[in-house]
C-alpha positions in Angstrom: 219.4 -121.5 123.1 220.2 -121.2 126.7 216.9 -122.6 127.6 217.7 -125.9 125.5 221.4 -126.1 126.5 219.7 -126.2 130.3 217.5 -128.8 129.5 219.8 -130.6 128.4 221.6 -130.5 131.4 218.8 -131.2 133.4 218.2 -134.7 131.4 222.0 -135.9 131.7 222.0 -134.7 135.7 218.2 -136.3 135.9 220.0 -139.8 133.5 222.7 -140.4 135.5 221.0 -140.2 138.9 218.6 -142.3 137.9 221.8 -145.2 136.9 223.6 -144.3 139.5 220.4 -145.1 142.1 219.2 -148.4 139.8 222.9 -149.6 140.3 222.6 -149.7 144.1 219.4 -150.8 144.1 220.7 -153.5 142.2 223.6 -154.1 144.5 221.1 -153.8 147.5 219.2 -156.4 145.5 222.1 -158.7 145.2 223.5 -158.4 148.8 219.6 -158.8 150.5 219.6 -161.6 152.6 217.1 -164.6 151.8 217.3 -166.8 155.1 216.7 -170.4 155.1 216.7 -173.4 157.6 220.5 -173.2 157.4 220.7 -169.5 158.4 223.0 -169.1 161.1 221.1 -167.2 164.5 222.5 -165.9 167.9 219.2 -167.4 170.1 216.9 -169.2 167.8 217.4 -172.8 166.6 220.1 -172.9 164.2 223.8 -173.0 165.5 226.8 -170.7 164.6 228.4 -173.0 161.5 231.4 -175.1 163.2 234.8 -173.7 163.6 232.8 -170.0 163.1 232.9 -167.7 166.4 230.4 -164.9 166.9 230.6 -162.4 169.3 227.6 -159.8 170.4 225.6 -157.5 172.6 222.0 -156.8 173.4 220.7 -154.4 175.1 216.9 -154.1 176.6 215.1 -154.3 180.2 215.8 -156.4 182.4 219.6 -156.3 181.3 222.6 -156.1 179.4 224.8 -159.1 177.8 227.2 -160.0 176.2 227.3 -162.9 173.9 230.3 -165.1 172.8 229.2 -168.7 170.7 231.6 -170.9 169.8 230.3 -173.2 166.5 231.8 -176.6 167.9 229.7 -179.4 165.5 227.4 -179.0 162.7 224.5 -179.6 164.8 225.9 -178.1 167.5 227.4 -174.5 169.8 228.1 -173.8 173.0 228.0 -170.0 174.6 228.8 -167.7 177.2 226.4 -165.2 178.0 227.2 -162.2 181.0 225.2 -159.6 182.1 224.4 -157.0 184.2 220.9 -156.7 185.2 218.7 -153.4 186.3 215.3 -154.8 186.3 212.8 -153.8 189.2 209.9 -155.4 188.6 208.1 -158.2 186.0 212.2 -159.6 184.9 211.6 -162.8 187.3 215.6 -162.3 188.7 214.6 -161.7 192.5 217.2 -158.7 192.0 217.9 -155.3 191.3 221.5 -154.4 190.5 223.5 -157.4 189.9 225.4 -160.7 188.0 223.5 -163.0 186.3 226.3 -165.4 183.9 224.7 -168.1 181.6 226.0 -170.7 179.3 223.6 -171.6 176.4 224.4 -175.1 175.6 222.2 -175.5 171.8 221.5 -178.1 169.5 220.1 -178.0 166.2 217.9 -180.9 165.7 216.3 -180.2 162.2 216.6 -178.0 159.5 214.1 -177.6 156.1 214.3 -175.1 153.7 212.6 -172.7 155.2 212.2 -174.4 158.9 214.3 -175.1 161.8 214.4 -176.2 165.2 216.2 -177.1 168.2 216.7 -177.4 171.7 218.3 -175.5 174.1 220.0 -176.3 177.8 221.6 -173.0 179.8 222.4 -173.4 183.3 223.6 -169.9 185.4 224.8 -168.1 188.3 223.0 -165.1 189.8 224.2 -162.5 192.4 222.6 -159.1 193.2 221.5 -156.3 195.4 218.6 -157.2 197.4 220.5 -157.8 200.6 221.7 -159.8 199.0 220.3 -162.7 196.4 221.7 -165.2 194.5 220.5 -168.4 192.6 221.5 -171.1 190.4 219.6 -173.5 188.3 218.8 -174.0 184.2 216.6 -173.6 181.7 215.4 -176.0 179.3 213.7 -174.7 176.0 212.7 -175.2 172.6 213.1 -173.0 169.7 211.3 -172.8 166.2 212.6 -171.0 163.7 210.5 -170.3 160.1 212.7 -168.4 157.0 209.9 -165.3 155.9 210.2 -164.4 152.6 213.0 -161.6 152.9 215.5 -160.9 155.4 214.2 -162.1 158.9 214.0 -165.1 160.2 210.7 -165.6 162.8 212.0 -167.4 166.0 209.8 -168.4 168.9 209.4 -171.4 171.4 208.3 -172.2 175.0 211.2 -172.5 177.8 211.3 -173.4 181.5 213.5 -172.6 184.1 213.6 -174.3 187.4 216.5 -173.8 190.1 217.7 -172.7 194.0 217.2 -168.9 195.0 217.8 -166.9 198.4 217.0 -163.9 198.9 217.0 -161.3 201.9 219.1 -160.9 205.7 219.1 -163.1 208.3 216.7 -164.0 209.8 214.1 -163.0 207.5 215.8 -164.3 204.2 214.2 -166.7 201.9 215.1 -169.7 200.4 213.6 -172.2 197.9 212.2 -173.1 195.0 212.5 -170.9 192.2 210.8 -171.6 188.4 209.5 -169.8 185.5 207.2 -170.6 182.8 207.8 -168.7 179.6 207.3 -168.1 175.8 209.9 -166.6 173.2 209.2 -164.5 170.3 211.4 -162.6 168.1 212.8 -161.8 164.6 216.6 -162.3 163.0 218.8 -161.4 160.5 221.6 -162.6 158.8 223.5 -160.1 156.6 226.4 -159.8 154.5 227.4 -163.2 155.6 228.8 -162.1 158.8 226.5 -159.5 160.5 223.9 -161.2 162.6 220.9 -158.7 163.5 218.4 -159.7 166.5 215.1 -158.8 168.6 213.5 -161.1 171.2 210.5 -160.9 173.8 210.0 -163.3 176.3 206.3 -163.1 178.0 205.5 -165.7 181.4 205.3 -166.5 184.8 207.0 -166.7 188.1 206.9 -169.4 190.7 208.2 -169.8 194.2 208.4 -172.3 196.9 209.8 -171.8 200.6 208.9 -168.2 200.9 209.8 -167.1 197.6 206.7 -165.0 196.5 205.6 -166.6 193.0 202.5 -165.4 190.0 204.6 -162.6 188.7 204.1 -161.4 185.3 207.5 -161.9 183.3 208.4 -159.8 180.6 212.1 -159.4 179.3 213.3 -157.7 175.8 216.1 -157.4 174.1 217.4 -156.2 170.7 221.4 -156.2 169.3 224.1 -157.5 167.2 226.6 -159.8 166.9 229.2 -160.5 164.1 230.6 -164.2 162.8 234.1 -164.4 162.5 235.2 -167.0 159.7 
């Protein structure tokens, strides 16, 4: 008797944690985002939807920012972007310890289904510890963005910077030309309709005029969130 009375038990315990688990499965189910072409993304090629603000930070090597994106059009956001940079080596900055402030200008040009893309125009301001250097200039870049078939969207895209760098003390600073050549890749997510999940790599090369040494390797990463106020 006691032997059926605690199989019993064991079927209702083993019934109801097997509904309980099916209904959040279900509600997993149900809240799993399916990214499109109209998918809202902090650096790939679809803006933050217009009259929408989303605010962010990532975190990775060669620094740390801060993102703020103001949805101004529906084709179209502009950003600020400040950060404090540690690199040392293969981060293309010319710095160690220092300032570097951006404002991603973006525009989304097309959007498919499961396709995007747009282009992208960010000019900044530099200032850091190598005795001392600061730079301004822009980059110019193209992003591609392609809805996979359950929660991230793949972003990548080519980008070039070009701009005015010195570096170093009198007399023996350096001043000229100074340009990169890179390529993004990375993967995004949008869930619960305001939570915007993101990882990028950018892989290139350095080039310098008037002293500036150039044919680095560049490599930069960075992974964070951000969250879109209605």
């Amino acid at each position: 008797m006691g032997g059926m009375r605690a199989m019993k038990r064991f079927v209702i315990t083993v019934a109801m944690v097997s509904t309980i688990l099916a209904g959040l499965a279900g509600e997993a189910k149900a809240q799993k985002p399916r990214p499109t072409g109209d998918t809202p993304s902090l650096t790939g090629a679809q803006v933050i939807p217009r009259g929408r603000t989303a605010l962010g930070i990532t975190v990775g090597y060669p620094s740390l920012r801060l993102h703020a994106i103001w949805g101004v059009g529906r084709r179209f956001d502009v950003g600020l972007m400040p950060a404090l940079t540690y690199g040392t080596r293969f981060d293309g900055y010319r710095q160690r310890l220092g300032l570097n402030l951006q404002i991603p200008l973006r525009w989304a040009l097309a959007d498919k289904p499961n396709f995007n893309f747009g282009f992208r125009l960010m000019p900044y301001f530099r200032i850091g510890e190598a005795s001392p250097a600061f730079s301004v200039g822009g980059n110019l870049g193209f992003r591609f963005g392609i809805a996979m078939p359950r929660v991230f969207t793949l972003i990548f895209g080519p980008e070039g910077r070009i701009g005015f760098a010195s570096v170093g003390d009198t007399p023996a600073r350096q001043n000229g030309l100074d340009a990169e050549l890179t390529g993004m890749v990375g993967l995004e997510s949008y869930f619960k309709r305001k939570w915007l999940f993101s990882l990028e790599m950018h892989f290139g090369h350095l080039f310098g005029t008037g002293g500036l040494p150039g044919g680095e390797f560049i490599y930069r990463t960075w992974v964070g969130f951000a969250y879109v106020f209605r």
